[in-house]
Short mmCIF file of the C-alpha atoms (twelve columns), coordinates in Angstrom:
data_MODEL
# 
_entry.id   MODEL 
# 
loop_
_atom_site.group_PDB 
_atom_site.id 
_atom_site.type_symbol 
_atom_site.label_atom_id 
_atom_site.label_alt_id 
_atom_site.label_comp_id 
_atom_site.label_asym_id 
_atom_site.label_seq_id 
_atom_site.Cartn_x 
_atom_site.Cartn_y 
_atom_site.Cartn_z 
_atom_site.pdbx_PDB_model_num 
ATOM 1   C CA . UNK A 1   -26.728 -12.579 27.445  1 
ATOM 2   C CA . UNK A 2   -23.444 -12.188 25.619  1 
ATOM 3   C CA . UNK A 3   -24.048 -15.090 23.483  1 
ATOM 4   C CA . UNK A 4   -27.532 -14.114 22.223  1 
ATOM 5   C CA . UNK A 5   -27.507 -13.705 18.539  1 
ATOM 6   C CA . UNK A 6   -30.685 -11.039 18.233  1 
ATOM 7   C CA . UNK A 7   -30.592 -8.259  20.857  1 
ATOM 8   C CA . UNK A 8   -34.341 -7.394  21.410  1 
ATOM 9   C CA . UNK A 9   -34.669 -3.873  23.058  1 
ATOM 10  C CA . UNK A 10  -37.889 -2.832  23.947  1 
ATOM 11  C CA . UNK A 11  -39.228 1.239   24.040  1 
ATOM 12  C CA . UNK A 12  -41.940 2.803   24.485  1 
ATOM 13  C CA . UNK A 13  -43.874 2.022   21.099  1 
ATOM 14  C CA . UNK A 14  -40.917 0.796   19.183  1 
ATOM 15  C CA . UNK A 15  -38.503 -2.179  19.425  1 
ATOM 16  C CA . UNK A 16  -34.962 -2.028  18.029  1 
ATOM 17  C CA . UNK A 17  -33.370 -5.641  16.724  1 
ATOM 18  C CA . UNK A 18  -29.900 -5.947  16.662  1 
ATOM 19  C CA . UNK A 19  -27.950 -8.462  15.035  1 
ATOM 20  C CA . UNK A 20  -25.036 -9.458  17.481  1 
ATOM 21  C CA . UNK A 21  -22.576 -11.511 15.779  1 
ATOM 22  C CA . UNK A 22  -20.363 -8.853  15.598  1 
ATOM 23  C CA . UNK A 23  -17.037 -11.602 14.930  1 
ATOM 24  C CA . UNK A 24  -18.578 -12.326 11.923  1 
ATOM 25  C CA . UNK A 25  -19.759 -8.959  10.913  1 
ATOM 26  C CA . UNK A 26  -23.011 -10.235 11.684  1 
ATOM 27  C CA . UNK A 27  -23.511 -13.230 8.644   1 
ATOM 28  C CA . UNK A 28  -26.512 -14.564 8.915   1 
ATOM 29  C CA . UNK A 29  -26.378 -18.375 9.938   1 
ATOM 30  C CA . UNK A 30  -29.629 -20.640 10.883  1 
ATOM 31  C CA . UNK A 31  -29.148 -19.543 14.515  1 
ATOM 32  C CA . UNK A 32  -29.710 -15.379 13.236  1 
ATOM 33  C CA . UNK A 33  -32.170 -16.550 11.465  1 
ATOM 34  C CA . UNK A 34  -34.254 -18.457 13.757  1 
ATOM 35  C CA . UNK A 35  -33.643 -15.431 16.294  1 
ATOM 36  C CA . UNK A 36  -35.231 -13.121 13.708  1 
ATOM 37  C CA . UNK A 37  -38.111 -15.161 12.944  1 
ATOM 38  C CA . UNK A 38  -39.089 -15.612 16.708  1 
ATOM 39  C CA . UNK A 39  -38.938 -11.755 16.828  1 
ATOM 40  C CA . UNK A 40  -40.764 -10.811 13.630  1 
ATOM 41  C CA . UNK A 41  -43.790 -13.305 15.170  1 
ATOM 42  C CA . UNK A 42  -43.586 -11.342 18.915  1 
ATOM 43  C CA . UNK A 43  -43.757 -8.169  17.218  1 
ATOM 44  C CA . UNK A 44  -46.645 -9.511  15.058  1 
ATOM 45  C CA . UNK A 45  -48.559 -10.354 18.401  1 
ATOM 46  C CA . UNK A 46  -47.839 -6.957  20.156  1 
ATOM 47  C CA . UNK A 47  -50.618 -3.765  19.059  1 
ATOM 48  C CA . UNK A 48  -48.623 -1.623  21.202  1 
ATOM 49  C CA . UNK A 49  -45.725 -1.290  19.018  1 
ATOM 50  C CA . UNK A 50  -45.554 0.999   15.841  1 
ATOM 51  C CA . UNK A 51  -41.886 0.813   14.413  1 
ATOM 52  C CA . UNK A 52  -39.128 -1.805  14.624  1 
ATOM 53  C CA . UNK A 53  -35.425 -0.511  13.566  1 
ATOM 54  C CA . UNK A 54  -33.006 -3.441  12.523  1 
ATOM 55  C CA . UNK A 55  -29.007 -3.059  13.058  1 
ATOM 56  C CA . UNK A 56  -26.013 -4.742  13.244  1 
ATOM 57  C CA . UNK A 57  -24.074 -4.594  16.486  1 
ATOM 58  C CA . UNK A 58  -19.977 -3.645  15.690  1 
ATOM 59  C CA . UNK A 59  -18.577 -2.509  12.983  1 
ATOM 60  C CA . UNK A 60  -20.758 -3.609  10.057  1 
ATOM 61  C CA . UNK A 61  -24.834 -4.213  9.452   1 
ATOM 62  C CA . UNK A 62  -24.626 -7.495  7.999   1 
ATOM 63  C CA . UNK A 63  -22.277 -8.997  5.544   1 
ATOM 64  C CA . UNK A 64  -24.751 -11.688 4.132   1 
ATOM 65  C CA . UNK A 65  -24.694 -15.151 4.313   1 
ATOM 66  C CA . UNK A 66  -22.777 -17.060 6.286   1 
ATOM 67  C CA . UNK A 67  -21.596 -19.431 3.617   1 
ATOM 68  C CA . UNK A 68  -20.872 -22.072 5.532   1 
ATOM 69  C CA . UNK A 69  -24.577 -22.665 6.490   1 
ATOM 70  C CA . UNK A 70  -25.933 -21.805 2.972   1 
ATOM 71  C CA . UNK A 71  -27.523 -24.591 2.318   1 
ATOM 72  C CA . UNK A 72  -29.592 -24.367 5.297   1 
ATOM 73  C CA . UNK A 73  -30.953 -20.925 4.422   1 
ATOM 74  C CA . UNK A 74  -31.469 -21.068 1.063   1 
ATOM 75  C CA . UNK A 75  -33.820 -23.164 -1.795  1 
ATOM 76  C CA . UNK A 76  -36.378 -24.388 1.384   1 
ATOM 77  C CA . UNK A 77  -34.528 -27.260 2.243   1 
ATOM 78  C CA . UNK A 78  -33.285 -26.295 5.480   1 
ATOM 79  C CA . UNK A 79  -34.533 -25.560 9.243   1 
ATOM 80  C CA . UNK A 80  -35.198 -21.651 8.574   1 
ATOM 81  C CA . UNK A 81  -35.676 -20.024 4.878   1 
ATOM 82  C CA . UNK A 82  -34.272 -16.531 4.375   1 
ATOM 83  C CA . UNK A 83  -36.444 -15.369 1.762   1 
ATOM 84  C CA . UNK A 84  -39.566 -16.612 4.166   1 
ATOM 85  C CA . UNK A 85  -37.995 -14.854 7.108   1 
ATOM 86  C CA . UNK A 86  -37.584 -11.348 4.771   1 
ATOM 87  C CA . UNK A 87  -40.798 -11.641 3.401   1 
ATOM 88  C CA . UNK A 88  -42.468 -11.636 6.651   1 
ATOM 89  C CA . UNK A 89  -39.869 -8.617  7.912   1 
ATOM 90  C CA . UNK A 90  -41.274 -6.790  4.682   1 
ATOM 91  C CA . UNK A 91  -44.921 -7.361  5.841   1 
ATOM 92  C CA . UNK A 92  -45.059 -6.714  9.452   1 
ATOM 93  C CA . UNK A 93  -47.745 -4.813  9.781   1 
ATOM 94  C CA . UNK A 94  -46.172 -1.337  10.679  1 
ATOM 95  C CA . UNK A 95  -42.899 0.553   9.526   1 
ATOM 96  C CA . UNK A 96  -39.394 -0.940  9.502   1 
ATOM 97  C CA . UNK A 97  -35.985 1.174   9.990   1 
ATOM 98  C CA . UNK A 98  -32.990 -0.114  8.330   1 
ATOM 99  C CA . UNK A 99  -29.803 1.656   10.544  1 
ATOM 100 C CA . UNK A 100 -27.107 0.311   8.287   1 
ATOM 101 C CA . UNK A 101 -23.122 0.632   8.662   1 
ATOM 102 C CA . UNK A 102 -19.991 -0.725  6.896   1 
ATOM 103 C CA . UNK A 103 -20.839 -3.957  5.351   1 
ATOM 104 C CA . UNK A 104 -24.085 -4.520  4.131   1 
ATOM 105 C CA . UNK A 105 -23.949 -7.044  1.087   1 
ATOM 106 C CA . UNK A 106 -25.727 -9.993  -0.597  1 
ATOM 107 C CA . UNK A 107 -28.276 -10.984 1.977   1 
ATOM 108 C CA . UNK A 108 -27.419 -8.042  4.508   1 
ATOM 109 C CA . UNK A 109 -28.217 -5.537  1.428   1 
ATOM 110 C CA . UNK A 110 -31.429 -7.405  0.949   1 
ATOM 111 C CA . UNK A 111 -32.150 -7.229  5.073   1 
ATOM 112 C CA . UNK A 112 -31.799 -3.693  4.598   1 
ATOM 113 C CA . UNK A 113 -33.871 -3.424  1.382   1 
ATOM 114 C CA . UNK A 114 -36.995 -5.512  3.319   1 
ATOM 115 C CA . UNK A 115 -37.308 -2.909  5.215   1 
ATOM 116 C CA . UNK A 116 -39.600 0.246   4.056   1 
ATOM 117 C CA . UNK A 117 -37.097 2.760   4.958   1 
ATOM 118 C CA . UNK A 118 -33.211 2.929   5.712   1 
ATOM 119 C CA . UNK A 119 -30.529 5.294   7.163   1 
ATOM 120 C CA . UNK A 120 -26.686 4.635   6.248   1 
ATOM 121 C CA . UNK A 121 -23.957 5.676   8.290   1 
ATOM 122 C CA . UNK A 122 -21.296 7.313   5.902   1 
ATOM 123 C CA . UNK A 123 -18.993 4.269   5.924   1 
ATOM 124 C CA . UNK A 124 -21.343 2.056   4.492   1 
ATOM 125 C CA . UNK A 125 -20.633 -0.018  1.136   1 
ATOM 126 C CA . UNK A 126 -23.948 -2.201  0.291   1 
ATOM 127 C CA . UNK A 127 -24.185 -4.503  -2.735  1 
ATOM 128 C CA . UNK A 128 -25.189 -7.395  -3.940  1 
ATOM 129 C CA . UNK A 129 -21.739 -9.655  -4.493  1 
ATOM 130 C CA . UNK A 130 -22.665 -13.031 -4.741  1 
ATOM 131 C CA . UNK A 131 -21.497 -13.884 -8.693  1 
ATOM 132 C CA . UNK A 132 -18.081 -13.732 -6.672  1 
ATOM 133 C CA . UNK A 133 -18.681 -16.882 -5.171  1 
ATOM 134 C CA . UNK A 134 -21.018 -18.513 -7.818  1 
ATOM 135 C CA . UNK A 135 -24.172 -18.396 -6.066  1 
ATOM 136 C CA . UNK A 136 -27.492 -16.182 -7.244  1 
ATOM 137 C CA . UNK A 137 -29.895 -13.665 -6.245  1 
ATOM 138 C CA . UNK A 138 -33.249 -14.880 -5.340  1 
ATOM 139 C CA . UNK A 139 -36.007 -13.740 -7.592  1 
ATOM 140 C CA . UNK A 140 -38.068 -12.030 -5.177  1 
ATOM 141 C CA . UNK A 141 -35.124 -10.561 -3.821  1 
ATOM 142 C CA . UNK A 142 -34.155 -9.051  -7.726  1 
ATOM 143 C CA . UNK A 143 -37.952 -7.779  -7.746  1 
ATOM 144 C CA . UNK A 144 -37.127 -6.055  -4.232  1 
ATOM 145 C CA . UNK A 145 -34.101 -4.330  -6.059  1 
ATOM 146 C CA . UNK A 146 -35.944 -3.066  -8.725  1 
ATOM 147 C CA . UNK A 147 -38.854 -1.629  -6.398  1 
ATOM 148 C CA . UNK A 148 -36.871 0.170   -4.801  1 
ATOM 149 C CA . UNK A 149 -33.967 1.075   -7.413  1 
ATOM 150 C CA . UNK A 150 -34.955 0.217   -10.870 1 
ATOM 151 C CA . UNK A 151 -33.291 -2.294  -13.212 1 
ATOM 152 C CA . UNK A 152 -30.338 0.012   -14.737 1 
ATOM 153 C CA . UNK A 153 -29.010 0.342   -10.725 1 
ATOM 154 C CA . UNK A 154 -29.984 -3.152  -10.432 1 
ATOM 155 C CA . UNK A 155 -28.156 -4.365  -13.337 1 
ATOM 156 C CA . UNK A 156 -25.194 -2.354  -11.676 1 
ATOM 157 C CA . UNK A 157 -25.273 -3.902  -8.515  1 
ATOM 158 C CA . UNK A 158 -25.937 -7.289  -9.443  1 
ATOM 159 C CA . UNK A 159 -23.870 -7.962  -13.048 1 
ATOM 160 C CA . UNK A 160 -20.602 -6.362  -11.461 1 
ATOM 161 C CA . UNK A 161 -20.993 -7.585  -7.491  1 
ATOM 162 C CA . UNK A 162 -19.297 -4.283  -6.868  1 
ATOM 163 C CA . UNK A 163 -20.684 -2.884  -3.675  1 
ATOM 164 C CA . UNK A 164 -21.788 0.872   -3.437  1 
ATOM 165 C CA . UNK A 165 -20.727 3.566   -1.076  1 
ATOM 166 C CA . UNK A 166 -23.245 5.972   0.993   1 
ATOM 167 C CA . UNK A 167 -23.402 8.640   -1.383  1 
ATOM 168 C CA . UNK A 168 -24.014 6.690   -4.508  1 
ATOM 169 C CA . UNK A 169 -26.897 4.472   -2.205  1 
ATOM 170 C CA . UNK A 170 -28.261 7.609   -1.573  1 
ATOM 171 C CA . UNK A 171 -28.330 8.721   -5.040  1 
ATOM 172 C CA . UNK A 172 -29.735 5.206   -6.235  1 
ATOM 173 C CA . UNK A 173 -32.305 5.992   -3.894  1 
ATOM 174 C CA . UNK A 174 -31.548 2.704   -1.753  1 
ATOM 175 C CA . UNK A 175 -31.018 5.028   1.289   1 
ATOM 176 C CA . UNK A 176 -33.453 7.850   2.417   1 
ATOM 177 C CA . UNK A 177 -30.415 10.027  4.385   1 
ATOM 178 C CA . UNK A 178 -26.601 9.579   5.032   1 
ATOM 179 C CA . UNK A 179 -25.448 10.622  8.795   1 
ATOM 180 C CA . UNK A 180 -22.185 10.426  10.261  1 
ATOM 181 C CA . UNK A 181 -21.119 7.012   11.940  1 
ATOM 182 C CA . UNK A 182 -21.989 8.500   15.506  1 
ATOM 183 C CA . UNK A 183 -24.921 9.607   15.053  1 
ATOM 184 C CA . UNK A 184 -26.736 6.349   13.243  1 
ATOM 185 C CA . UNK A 185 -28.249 4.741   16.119  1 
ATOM 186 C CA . UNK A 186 -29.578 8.447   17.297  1 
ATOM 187 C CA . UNK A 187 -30.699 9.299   13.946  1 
ATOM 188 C CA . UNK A 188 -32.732 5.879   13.653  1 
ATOM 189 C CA . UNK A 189 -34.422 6.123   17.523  1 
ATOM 190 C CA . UNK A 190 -35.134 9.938   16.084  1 
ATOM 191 C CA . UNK A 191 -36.671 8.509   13.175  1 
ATOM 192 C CA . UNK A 192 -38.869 5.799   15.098  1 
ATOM 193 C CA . UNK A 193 -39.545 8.204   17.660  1 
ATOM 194 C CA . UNK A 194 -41.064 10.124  14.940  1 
ATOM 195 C CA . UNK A 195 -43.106 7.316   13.231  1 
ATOM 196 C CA . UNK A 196 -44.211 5.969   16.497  1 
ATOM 197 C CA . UNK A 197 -45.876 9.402   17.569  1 
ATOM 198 C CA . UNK A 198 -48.267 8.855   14.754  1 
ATOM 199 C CA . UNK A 199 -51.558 7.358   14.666  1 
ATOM 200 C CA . UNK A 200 -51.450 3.422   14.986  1 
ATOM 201 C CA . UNK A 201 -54.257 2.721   12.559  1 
ATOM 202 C CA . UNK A 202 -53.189 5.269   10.153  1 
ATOM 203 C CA . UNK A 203 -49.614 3.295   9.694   1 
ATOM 204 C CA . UNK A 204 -50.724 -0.011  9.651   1 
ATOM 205 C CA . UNK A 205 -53.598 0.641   6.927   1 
ATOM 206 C CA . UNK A 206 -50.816 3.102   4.915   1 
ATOM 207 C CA . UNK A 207 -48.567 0.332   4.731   1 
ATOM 208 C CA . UNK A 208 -51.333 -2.548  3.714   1 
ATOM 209 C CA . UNK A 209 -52.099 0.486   1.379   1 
ATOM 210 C CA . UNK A 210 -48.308 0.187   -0.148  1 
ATOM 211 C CA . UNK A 211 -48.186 -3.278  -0.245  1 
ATOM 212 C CA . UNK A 212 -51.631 -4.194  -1.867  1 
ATOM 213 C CA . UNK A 213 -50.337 -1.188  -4.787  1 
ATOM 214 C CA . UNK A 214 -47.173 -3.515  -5.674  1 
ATOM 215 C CA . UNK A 215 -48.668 -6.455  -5.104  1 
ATOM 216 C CA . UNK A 216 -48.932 -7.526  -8.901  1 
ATOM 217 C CA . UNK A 217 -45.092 -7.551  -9.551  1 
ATOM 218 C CA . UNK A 218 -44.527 -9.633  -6.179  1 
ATOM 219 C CA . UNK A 219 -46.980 -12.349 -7.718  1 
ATOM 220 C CA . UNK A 220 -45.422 -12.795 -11.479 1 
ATOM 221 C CA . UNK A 221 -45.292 -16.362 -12.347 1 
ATOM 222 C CA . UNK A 222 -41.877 -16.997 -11.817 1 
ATOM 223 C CA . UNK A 223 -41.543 -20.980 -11.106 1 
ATOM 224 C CA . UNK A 224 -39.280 -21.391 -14.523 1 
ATOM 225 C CA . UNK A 225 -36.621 -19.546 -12.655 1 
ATOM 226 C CA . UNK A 226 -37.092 -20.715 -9.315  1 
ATOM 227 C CA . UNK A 227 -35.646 -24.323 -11.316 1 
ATOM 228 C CA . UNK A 228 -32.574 -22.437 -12.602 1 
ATOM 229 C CA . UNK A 229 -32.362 -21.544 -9.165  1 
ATOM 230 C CA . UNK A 230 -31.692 -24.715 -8.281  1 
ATOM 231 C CA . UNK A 231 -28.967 -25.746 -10.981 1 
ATOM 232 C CA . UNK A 232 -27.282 -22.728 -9.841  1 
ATOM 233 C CA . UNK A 233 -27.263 -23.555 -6.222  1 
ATOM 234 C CA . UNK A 234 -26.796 -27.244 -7.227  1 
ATOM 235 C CA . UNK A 235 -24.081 -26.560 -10.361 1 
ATOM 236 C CA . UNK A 236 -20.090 -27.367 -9.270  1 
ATOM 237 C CA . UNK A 237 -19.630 -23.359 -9.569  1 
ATOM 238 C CA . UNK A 238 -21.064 -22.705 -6.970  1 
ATOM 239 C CA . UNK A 239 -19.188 -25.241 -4.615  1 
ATOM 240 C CA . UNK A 240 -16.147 -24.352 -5.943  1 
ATOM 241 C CA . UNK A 241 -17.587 -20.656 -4.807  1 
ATOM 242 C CA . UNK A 242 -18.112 -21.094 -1.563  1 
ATOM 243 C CA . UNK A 243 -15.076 -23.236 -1.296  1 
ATOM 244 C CA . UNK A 244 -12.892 -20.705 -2.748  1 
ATOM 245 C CA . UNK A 245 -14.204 -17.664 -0.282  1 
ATOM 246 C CA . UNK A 246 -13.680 -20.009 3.022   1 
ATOM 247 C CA . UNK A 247 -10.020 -20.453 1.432   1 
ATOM 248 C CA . UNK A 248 -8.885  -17.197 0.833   1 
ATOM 249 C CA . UNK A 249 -8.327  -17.561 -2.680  1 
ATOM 250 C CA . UNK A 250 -9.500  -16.823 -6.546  1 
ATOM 251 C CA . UNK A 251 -12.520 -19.255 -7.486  1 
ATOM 252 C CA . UNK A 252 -11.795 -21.262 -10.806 1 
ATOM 253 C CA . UNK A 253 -15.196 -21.235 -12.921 1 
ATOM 254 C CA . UNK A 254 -15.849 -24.092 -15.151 1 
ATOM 255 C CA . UNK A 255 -19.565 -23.072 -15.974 1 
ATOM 256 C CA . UNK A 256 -20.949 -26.347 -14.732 1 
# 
């Protein structure tokens, strides 16, 4: 249906997800969300499959939030939680493929980053831009960044909100291989292809394997932050923020 927000394509051993709000460059809103969390638990129930690939229908992968729902995706408080909803994408049981073109930034860079590996069309520009609009990175979202990038990239990314293009993703090591536009969604089906032709039981216990070996920096005590979460989320910056982006114009920080 045109109106579905998730495309769910089924084949052979893999299933490919596509995020189909293309208007919108495919923001994530509660509806996405919901979509994606329905999908992660089918894919959770189904042995037969042994790769997933995520993309973003039109021009762009994802451009993040869709601010005007953000309080419904972030802090817990609403219907769906994105970081809930990535942390079970970055645990299914067998590999994920990122296909990723044009926008990917804030929480589209960290859809991309939840999953274990990623392919960029050359147009891409990924990021994490959210101090534009007042708002914060997620702590287990800056511990993803650092997994995968370190913390000189990540203090890059996240202290100018200046996304990247292909070639210096693939340098960071945020992308595995640059194609050319046309050839992204062959060059991800090649790549499940390849993963699902493997043994089943040898993925799933490789990627417990992976997990289990990080597993110490995903449980840091963190709840000290998680409150200065909230101020931030809570402060007037951050409305002003998001009320300055959905206006077209220059946000006027107070630091309150």
């Amino acid at each position: 249906m045109a109106e579905e927000v998730l495309k769910i394509e089924r084949r052979d051993n893999f299933v490919t997800l596509t995020l189909n709000r293309a208007e919108k460059r495919n923001a994530l809103n509660v509806a996405l969300m919901q979509a994606l969390d329905e999908a992660i638990s089918s894919i959770e129930r189904d042995e037969e499959i042994r790769a997933v690939i995520v993309r973003g229908a039109g021009a762009s992968f994802c451009s993040g939030l869709d601010l005007a729902e953000a309080d419904r995706l972030e802090g817990g408080a609403g219907p769906v939680n994105i970081e809930r909803v990535f942390h079970r994408l970055a645990h299914i049981a067998v590999p994920t493929i990122a296909a990723v073109q044009g926008a990917a930034l804030a929480g589209g860079c960290e859809l991309a980053l939840h999953c274990d590996l990623r392919i960029a069309a050359e147009d891409l520009r990924i990021g994490m831009t959210v101090a534009r609009v007042g708002l914060l990175v997620p702590y287990d979202f800056i511990r993803k960044l650092i997994e995968i990038i370190g913390a000189a990239n990540t203090a890059q990314i996240l202290y100018t909100a200046e996304p990247v293009n292909a070639d210096r993703a693939l340098r960071m090591g945020m992308v595995h291989e640059v194609v050319p536009n046309s050839s992204l969604d062959a060059s991800a089906t090649a790549w499940a292809e390849r993963v699902s032709s493997n043994a089943p039981l040898s993925l799933r216990t490789m990627k417990q394997s992976m997990s289990r070996a990080l597993s110490n920096s995903n449980n840091a005590w963190h709840d000290d932050l998680l409150a200065m979460a909230r101020v931030v989320r809570q402060s007037q910056d951050a409305k002003e923020g998001i009320r300055a982006f959905l206006e077209k114009r220059k946000p006027r920080w107070t630091g309150q």
